[in-house]
N, C-alpha and C positions, 0 to 999 in steps of 0.2 A: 223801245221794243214794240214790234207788232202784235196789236190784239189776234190772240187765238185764230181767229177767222179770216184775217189776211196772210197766214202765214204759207211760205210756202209750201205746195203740195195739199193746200187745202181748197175748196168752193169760193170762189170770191163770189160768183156770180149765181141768184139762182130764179128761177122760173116758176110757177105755177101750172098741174096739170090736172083737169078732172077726167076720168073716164068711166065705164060702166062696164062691168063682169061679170059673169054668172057665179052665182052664188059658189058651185063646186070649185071651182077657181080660187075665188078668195078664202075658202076651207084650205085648198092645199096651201097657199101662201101663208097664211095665217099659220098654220102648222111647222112649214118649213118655216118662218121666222123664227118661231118658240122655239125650234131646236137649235138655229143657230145663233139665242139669243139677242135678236136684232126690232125691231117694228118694223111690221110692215110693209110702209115706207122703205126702210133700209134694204129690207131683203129684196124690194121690186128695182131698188137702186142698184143694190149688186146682181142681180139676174142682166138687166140690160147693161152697165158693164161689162161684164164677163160676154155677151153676145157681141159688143162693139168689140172688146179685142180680139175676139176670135177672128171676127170678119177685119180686123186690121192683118191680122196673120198670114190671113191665107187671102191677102194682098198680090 
């Protein structure tokens, strides 16, 4: 059986990114995570998701 993190459908592969944002920004993010019980992190992952398949969409 594959470990958790090979499986498919999940990250095999992952990168490192630093960037810098204005404060009001990472209040809203930080916010919407808490409501969608996610970090961060997770919610900055599903925002850009959700922009990549749009822009796969309307392809």
């Amino acid at each position: 059986m594959k470990p958790i993190w090979l499986r498919e459908g999940e990250m095999t592969e992952t990168v490192s990114i630093t960037f810098r944002m204005e404060r009001s920004l990472l209040h809203y993010l930080r916010a919407r995570a808490a409501k969608n019980d996610r970090s961060i992190n997770k919610e900055f992952l599903s925002i850009v998701r959700n922009l990549a398949e749009t822009e796969k969409a309307s392809d």
